[in-house]
VOGU-3710 file (C-alpha; in Angstrom, 3 decimals, decimal comma):
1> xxxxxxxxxx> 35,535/108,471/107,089  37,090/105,303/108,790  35,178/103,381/111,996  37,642/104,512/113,905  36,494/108,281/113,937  40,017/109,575/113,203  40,719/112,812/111,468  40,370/111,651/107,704  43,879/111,396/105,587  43,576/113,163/103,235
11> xxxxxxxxxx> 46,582/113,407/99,839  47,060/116,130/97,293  48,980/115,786/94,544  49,513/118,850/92,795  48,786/119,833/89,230  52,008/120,283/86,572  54,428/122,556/87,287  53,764/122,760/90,886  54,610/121,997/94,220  52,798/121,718/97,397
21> xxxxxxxxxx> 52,249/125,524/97,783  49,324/124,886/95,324  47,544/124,117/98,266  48,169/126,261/101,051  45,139/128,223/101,124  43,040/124,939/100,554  44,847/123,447/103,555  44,581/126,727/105,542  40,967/126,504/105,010  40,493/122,528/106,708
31> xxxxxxxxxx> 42,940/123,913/109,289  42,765/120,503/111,517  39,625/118,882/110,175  41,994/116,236/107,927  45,177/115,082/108,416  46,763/116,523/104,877  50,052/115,157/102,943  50,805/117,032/100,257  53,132/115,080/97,598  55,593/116,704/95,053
41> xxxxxxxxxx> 57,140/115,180/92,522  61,178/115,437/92,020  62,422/118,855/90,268  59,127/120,690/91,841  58,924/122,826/94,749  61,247/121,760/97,559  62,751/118,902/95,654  64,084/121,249/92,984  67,500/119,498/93,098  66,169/116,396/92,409
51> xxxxxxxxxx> 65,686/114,891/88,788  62,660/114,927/86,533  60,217/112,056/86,307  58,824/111,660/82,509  58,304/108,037/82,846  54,309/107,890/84,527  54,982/104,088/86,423  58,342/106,097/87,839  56,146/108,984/89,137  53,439/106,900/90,177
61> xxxxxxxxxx> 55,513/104,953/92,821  57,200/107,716/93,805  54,246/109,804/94,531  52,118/106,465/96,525  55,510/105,810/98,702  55,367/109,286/99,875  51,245/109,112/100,611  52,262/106,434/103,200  49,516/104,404/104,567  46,877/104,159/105,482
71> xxxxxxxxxx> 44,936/107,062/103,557  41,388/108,187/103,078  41,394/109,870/99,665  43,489/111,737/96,785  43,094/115,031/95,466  44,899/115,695/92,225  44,129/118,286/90,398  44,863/118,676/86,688  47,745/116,300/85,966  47,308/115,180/89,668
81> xxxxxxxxxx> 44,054/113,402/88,590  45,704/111,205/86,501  48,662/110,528/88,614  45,730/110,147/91,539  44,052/107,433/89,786  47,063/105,278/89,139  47,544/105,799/92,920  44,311/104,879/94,293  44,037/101,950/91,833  47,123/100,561/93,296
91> xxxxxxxxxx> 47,588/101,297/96,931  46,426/97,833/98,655  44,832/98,362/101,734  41,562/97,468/103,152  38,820/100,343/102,791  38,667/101,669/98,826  40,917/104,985/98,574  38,295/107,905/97,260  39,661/110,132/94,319  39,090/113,311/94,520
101> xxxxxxxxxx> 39,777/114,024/90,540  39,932/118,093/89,833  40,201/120,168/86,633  40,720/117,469/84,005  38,903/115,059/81,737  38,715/111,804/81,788  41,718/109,758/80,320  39,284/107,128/78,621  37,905/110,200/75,771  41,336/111,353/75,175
111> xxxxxxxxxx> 42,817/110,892/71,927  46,341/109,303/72,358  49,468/111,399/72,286  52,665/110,112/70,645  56,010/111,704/72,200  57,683/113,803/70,097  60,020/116,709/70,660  59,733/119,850/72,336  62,467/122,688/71,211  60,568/125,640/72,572
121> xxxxxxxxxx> 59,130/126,638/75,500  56,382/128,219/73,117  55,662/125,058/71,642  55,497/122,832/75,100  52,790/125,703/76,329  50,790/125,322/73,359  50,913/121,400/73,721  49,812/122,318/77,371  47,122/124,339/76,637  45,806/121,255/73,802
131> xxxxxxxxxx> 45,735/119,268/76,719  43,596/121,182/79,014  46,345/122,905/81,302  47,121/126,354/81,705  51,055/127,647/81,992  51,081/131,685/82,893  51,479/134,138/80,376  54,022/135,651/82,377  56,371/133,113/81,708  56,647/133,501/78,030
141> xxxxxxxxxx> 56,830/137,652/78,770  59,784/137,029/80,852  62,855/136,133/79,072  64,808/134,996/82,113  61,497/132,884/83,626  60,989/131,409/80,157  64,729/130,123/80,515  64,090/128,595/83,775  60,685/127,121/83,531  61,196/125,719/80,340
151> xxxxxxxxxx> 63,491/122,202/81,402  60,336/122,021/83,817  57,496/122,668/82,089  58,991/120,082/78,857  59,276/117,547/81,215  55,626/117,792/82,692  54,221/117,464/79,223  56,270/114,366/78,504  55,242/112,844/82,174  51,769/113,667/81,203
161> xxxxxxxxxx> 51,745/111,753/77,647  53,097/109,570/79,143  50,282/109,001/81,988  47,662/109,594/79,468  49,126/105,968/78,101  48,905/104,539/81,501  45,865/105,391/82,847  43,142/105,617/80,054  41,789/102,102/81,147  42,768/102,242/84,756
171> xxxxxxxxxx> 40,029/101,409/87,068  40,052/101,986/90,616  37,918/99,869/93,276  36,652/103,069/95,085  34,470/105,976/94,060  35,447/108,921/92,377  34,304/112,721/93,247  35,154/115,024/89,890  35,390/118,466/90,806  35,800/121,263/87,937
181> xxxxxxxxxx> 35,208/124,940/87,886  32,539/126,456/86,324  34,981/128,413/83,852  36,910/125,984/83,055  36,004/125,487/79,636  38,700/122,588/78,714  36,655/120,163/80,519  34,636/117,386/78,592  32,702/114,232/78,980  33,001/114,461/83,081
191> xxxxxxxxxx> 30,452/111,868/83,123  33,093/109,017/81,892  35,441/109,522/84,428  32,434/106,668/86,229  34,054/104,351/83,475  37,589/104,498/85,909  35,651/103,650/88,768  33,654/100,506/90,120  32,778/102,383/92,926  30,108/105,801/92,777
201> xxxxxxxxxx> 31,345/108,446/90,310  29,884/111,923/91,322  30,043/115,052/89,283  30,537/118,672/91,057  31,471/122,132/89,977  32,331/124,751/91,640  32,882/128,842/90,772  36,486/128,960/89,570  38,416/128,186/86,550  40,931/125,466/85,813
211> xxxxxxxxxx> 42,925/125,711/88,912  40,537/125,343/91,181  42,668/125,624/94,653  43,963/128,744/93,584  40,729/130,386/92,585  38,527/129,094/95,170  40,251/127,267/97,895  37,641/127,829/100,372  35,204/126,118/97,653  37,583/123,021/97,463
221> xxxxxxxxxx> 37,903/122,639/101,119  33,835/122,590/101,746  33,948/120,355/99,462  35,982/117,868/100,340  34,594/117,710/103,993  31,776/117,480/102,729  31,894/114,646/100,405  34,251/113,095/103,444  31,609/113,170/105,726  28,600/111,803/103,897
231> x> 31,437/108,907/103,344
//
């Protein structure tokens, strides 16, 4: 927490496919213990009319320009780790920006992805699901849904190859908190997430599965003031 004893900034940035109702019970739950901005990218949530971003540096400045300055820590959670880390590695200010990285390995054991294309909706969840994310069966039950989610969900999995090139050697200059559920069972190697980090790199997990602010927001939110305040 700053000198200056003022409520802690705090960022999300949610995972794919989502906007910033992701976190509504988490921010429910820190009520007005942090200052939160939640981020969404263009084509989720309310910025539906908006374009898709597939190209990572695109989303990267789009996401730190809405943050605004200054800011105490991230939280991204799945693909919003990744995009997180670019972010924090790159905002200039004084004091180190903590990431709070959530529900995803780190980007220096994955194997690299080369683009190709994705002609059906079945075939961009399974490329989802190789990757560690989670799209809801409902989707693919619901003809209509499927129809409508699947321009989204396409361009999420080319945004995340294409961070996956961006960030597997990015370092930031502050410490890192990783944060996965305890069901989650697409999680690997949390301990080399330190390598993206010259700063501490701590390792927590929490009941829940891969999304963790849906399944346990409450979890998520004593978490994060707690790490804030031993800051």
């Amino acid at each position: 927490m700053r000198a200056n004893e003022v409520r802690p900034v705090v960022a999300f940035i949610p995972p794919s496919c989502c906007g910033a109702g992701h976190f509504r019970r988490v921010l429910r739950e820190l009520g007005d213990l942090v200052d939160c901005r939640v981020v969404e990218l263009p084509g989720h949530g309310r910025r539906y009319v908006e374009p898709f971003l597939v190209d990572a540096e695109l989303a990267v400045r789009d996401v730190a320009e809405r943050i605004g300055r200054p800011v105490d820590a991230v939280y991204g959670e799945s693909l919003g780790a990744y995009l997180g880390l670019q972010v924090v590695a790159t905002i200039d200010q004084a004091e180190p920006v903590l990431l709070f990285a959530a529900s995803n390995s780190p980007p220096s054991t994955r194997v690299p992805v080369a683009f190709h294309d994705v002609s059906s909706i079945e075939a961009a969840v399974a490329e989802f699901g190789e990757l560690g994310g989670q799209v809801s069966s409902e989707v693919l039950r619901d003809p209509v849904l499927a129809e409508h989610a699947f321009p989204l969900i396409r361009s999420d999995l080319y945004l995340s190859w294409s961070l996956l090139a961006l960030v597997r050697d990015t370092v930031t200059a502050g410490d890192i908190q990783v944060v996965g559920g305890q069901g989650d069972t697409g999680l690997t190697g949390l301990e080399s997430w330190q390598a993206h980090a010259k700063g501490r790199c701590e390792i927590v997990r929490l009941p829940g599965g891969h999304l963790l602010s849906l399944d346990n927001p409450a979890g998520v939110a004593g978490m994060i003031l707690r790490v804030l305040a031993e800051r």
